[in-house]
N, CA, C and O atoms as CSV, one atom per row, in Angstrom:
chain,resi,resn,atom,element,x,y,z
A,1,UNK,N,N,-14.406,29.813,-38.482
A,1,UNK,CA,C,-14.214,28.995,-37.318
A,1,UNK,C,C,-13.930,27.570,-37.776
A,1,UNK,O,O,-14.820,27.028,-38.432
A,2,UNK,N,N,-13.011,27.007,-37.568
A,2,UNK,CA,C,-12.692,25.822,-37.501
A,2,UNK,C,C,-13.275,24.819,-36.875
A,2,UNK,O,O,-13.751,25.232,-35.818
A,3,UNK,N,N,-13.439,23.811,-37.020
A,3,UNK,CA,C,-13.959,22.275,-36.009
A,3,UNK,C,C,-13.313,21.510,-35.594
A,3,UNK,O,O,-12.874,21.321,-36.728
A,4,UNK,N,N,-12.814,20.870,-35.057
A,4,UNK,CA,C,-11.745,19.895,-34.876
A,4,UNK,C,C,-12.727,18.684,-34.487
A,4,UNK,O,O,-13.778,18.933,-33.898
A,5,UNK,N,N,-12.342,17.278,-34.849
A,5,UNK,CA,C,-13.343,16.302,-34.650
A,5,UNK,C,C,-12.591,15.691,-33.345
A,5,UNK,O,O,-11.402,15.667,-33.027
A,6,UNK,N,N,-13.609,15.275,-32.806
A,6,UNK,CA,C,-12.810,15.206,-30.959
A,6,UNK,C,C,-12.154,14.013,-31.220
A,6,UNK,O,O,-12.410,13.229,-32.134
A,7,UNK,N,N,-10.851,13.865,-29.932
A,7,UNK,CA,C,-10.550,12.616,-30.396
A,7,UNK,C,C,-10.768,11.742,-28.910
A,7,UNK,O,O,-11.494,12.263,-28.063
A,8,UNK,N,N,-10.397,10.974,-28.741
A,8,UNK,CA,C,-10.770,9.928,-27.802
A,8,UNK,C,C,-9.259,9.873,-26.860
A,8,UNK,O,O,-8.324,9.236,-27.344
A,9,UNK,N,N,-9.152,10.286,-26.053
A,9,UNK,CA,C,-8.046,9.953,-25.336
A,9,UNK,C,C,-8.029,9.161,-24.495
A,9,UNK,O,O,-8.904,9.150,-23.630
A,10,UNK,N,N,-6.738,8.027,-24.525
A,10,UNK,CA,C,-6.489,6.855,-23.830
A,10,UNK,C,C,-6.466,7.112,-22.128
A,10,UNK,O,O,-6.022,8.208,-21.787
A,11,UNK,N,N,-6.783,6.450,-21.353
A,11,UNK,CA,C,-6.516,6.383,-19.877
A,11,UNK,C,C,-5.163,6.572,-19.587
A,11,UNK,O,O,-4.488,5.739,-20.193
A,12,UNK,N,N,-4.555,7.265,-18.965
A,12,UNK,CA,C,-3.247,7.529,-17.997
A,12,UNK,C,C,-3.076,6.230,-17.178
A,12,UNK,O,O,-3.646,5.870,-16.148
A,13,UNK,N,N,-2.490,5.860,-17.641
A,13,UNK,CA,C,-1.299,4.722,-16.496
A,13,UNK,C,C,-0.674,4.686,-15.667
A,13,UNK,O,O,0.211,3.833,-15.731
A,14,UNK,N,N,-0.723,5.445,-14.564
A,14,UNK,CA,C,0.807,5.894,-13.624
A,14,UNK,C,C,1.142,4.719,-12.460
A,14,UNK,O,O,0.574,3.950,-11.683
A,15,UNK,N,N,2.677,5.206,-12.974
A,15,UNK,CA,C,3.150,3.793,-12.241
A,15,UNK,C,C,3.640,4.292,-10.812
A,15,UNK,O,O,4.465,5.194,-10.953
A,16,UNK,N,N,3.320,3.904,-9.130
A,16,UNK,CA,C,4.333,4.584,-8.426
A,16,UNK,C,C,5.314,4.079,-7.973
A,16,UNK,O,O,5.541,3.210,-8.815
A,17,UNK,N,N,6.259,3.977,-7.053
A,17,UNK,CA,C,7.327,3.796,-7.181
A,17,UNK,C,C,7.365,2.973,-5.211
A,17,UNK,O,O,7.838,1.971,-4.675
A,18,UNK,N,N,6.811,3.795,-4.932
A,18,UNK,CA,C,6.371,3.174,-3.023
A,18,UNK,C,C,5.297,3.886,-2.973
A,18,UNK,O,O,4.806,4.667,-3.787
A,19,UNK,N,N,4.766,3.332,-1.284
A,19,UNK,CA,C,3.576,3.331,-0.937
A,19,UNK,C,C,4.093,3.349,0.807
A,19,UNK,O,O,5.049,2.658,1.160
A,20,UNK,N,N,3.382,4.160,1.719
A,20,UNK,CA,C,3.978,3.891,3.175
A,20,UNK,C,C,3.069,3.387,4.599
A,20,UNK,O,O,3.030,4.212,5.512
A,21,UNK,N,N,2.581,2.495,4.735
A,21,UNK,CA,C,1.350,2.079,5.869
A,21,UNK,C,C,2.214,2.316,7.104
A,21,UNK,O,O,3.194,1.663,7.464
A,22,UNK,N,N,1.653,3.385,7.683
A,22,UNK,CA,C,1.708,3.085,8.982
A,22,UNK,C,C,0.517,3.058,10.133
A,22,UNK,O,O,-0.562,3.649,10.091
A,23,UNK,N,N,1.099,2.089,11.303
A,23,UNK,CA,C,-0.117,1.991,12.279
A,23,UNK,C,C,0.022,3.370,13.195
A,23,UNK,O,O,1.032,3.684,13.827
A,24,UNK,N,N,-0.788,3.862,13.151
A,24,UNK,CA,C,-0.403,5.275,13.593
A,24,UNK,C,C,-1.185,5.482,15.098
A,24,UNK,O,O,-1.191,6.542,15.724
A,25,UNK,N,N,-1.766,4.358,15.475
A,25,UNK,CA,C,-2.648,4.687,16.813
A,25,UNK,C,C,-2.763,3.627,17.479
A,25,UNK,O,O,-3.699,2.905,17.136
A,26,UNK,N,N,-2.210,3.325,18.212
A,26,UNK,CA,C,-2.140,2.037,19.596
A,26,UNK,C,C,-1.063,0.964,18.761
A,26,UNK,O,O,-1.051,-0.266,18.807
A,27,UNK,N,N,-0.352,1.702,18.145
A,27,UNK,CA,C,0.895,0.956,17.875
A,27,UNK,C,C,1.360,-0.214,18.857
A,27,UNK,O,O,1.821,0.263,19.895
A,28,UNK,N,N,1.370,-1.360,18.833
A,28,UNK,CA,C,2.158,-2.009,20.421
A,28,UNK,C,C,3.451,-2.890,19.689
A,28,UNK,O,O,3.291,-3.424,18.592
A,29,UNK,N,N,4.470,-2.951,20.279
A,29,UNK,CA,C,5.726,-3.648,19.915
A,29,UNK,C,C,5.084,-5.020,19.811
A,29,UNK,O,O,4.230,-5.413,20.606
A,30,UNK,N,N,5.672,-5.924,18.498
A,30,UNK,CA,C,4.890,-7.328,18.042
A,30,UNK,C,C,3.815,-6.975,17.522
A,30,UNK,O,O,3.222,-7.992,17.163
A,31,UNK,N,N,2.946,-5.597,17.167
A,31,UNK,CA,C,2.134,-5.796,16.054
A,31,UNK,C,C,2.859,-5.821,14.997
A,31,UNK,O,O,3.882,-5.139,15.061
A,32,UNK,N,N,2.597,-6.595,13.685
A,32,UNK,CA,C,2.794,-6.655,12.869
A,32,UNK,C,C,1.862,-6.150,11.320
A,32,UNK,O,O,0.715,-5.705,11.357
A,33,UNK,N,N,2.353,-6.271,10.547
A,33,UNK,CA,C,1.794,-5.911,8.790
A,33,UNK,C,C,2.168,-6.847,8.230
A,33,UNK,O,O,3.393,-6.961,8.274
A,34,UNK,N,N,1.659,-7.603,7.700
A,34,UNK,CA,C,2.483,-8.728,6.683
A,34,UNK,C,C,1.793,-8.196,5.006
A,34,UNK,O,O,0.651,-7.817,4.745
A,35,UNK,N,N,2.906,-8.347,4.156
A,35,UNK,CA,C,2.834,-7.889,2.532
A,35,UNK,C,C,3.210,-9.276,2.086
A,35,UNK,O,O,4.054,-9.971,2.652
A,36,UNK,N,N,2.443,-9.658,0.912
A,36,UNK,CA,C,2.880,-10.724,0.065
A,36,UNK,C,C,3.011,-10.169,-1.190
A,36,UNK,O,O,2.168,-9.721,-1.968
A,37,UNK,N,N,4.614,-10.308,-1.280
A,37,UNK,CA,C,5.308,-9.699,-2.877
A,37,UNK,C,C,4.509,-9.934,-3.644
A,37,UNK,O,O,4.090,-11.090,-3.589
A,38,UNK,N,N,3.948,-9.098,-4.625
A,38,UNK,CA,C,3.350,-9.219,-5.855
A,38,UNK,C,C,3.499,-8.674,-7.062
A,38,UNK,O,O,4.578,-8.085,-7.009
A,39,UNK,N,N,3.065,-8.543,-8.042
A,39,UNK,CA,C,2.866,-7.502,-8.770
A,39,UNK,C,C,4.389,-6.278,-9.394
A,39,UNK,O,O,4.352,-5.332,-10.180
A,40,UNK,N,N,5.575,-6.893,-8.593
A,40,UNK,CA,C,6.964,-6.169,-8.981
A,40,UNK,C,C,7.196,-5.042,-7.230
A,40,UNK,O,O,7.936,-4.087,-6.992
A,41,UNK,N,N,6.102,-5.824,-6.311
A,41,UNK,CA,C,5.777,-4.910,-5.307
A,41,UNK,C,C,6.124,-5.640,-3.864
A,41,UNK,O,O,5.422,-6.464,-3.277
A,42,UNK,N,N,7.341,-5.133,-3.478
A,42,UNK,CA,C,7.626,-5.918,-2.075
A,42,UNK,C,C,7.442,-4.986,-1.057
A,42,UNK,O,O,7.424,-3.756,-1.092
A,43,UNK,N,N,7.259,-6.075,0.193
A,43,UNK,CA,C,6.909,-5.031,1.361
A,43,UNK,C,C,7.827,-4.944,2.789
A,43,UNK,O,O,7.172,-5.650,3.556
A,44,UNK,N,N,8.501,-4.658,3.221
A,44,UNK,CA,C,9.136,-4.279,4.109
A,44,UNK,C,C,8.639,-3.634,5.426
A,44,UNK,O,O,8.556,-2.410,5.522
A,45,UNK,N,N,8.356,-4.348,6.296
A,45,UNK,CA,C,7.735,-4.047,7.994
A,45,UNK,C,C,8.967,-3.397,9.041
A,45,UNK,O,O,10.019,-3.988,9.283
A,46,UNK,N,N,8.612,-2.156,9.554
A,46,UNK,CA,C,9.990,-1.831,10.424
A,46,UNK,C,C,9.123,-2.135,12.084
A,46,UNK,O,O,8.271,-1.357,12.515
A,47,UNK,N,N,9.519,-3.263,12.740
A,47,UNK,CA,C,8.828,-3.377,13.942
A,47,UNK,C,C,9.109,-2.181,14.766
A,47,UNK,O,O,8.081,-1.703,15.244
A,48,UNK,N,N,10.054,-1.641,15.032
A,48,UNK,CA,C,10.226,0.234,15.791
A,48,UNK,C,C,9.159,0.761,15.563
A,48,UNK,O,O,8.365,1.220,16.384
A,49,UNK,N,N,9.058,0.718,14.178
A,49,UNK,CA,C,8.403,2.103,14.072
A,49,UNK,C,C,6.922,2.048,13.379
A,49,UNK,O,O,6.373,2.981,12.793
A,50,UNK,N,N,6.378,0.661,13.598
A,50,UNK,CA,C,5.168,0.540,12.872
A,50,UNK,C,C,4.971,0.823,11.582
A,50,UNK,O,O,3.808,0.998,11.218
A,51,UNK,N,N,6.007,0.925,10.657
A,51,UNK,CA,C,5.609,1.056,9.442
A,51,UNK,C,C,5.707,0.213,8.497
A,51,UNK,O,O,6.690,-0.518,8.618
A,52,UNK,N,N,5.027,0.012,7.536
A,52,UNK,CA,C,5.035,-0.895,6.385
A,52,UNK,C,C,5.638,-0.015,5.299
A,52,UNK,O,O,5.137,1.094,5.108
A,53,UNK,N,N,6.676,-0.423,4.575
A,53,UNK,CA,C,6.925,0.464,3.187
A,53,UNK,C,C,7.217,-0.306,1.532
A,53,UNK,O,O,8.336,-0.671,1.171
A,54,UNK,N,N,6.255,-0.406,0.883
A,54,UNK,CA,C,6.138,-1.173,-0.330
A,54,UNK,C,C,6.510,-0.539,-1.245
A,54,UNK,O,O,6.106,0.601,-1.475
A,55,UNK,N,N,7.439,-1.223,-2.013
A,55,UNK,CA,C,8.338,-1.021,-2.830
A,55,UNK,C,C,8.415,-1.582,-4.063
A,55,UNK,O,O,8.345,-2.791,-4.285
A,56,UNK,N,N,8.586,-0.564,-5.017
A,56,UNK,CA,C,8.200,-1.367,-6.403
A,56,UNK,C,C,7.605,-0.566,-7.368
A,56,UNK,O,O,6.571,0.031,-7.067
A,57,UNK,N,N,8.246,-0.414,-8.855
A,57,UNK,CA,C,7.362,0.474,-9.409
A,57,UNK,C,C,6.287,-0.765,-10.586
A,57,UNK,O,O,6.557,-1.586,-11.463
A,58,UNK,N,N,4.907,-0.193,-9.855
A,58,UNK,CA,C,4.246,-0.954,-10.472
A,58,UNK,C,C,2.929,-0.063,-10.782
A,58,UNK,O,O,2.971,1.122,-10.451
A,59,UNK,N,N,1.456,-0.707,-11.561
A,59,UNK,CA,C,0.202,0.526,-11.774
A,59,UNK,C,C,-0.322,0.685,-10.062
A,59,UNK,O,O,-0.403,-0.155,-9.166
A,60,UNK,N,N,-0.558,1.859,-10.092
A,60,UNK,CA,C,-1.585,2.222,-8.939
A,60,UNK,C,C,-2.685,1.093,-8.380
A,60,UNK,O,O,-2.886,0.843,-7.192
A,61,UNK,N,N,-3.475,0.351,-9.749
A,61,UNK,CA,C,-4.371,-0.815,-8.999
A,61,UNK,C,C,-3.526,-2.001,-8.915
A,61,UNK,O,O,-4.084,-2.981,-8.421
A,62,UNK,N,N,-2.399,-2.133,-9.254
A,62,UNK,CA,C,-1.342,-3.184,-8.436
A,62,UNK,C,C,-0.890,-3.401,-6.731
A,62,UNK,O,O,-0.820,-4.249,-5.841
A,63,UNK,N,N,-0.545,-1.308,-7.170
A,63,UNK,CA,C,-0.855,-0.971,-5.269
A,63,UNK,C,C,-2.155,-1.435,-4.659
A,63,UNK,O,O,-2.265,-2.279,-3.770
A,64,UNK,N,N,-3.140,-0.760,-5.266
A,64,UNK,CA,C,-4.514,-1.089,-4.689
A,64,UNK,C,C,-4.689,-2.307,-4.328
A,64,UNK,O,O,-5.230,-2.398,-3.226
A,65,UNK,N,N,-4.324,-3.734,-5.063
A,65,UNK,CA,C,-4.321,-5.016,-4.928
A,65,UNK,C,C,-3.187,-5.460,-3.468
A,65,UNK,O,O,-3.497,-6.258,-2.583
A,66,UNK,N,N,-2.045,-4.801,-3.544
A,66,UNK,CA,C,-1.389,-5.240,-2.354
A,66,UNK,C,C,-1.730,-4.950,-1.204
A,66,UNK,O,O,-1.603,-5.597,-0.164
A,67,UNK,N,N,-2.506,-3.205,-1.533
A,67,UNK,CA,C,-3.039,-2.829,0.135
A,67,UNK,C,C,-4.130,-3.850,0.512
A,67,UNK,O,O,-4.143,-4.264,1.671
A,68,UNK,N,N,-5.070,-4.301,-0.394
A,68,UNK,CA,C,-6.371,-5.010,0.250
A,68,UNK,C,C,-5.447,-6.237,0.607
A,68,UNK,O,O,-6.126,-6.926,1.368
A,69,UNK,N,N,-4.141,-6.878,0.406
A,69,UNK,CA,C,-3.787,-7.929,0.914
A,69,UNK,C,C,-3.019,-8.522,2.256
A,69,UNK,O,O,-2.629,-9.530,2.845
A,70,UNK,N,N,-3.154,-6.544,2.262
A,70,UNK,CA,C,-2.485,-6.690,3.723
A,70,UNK,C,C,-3.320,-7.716,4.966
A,70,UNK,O,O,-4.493,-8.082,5.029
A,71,UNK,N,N,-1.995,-7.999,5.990
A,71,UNK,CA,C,-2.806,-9.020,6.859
A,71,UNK,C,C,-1.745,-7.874,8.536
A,71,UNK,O,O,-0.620,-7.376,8.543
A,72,UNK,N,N,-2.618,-7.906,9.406
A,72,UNK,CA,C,-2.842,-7.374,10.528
A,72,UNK,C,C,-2.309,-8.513,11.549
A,72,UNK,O,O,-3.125,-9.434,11.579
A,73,UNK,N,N,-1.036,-8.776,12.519
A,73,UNK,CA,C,-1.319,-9.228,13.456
A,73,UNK,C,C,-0.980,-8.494,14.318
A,73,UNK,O,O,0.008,-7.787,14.125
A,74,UNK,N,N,-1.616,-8.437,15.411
A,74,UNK,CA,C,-1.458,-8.234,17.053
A,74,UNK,C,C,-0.837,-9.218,17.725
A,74,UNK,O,O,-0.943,-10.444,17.722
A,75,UNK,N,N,0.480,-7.690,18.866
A,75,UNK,CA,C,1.120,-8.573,19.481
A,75,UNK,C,C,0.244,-10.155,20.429
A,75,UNK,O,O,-0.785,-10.629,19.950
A,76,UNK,N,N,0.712,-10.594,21.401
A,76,UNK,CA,C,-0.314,-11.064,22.341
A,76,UNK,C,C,-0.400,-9.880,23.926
A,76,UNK,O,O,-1.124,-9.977,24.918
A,77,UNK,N,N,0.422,-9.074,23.655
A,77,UNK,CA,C,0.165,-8.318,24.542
A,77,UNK,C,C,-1.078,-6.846,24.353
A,77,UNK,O,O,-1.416,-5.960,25.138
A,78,UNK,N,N,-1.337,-7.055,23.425
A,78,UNK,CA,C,-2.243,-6.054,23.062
A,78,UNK,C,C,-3.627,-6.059,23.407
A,78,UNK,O,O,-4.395,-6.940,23.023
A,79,UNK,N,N,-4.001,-4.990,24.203
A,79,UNK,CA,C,-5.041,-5.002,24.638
A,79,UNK,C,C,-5.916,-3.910,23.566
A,79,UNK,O,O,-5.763,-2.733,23.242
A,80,UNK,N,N,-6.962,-5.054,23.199
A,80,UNK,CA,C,-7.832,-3.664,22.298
A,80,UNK,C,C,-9.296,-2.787,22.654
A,80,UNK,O,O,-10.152,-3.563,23.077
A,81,UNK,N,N,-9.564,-1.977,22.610
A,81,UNK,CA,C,-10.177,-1.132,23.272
A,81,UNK,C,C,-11.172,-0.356,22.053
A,81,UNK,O,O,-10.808,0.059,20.953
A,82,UNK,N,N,-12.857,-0.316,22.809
A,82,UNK,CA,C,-13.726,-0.158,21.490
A,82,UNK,C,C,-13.857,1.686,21.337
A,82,UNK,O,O,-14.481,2.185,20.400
């Protein structure tokens, strides 16, 4: 029987390429998503259709960093409900 002495393998890096937020529940025309380019990672808001789509191939906690930077506004017509 053989031994092999273990070896230590490095962490995986994966880079993705987009990312897609959408407001998927009481959507109202004039809510908004605002993205601040970062990281090789821009963000693109489609007011139709409530979606945010970030773009950019960058690491996964690059994404992670842009999602926590997202900023939320509501139209002024939006009524919110608990």
């Amino acid at each position: 029987m053989k031994v092999f002495p273990r070896k230590k393998l490095k962490p995986f890096f994966f880079n993705l390429i987009q990312a897609t937020i959408e407001i998927s529940s009481g959507y109202v025309s004039g809510d908004t998503l605002i993205s601040e380019d970062q990281n090789s990672i821009t963000g693109t808001f489609n007011s139709a259709s409530g979606v945010l789509l970030l773009t950019g191939s960058a690491l996964i906690d690059d994404y992670k960093t842009a999602l926590r930077s997202l900023i939320f506004l509501s139209s002024p017509d939006h009524e919110f409900t608990d």
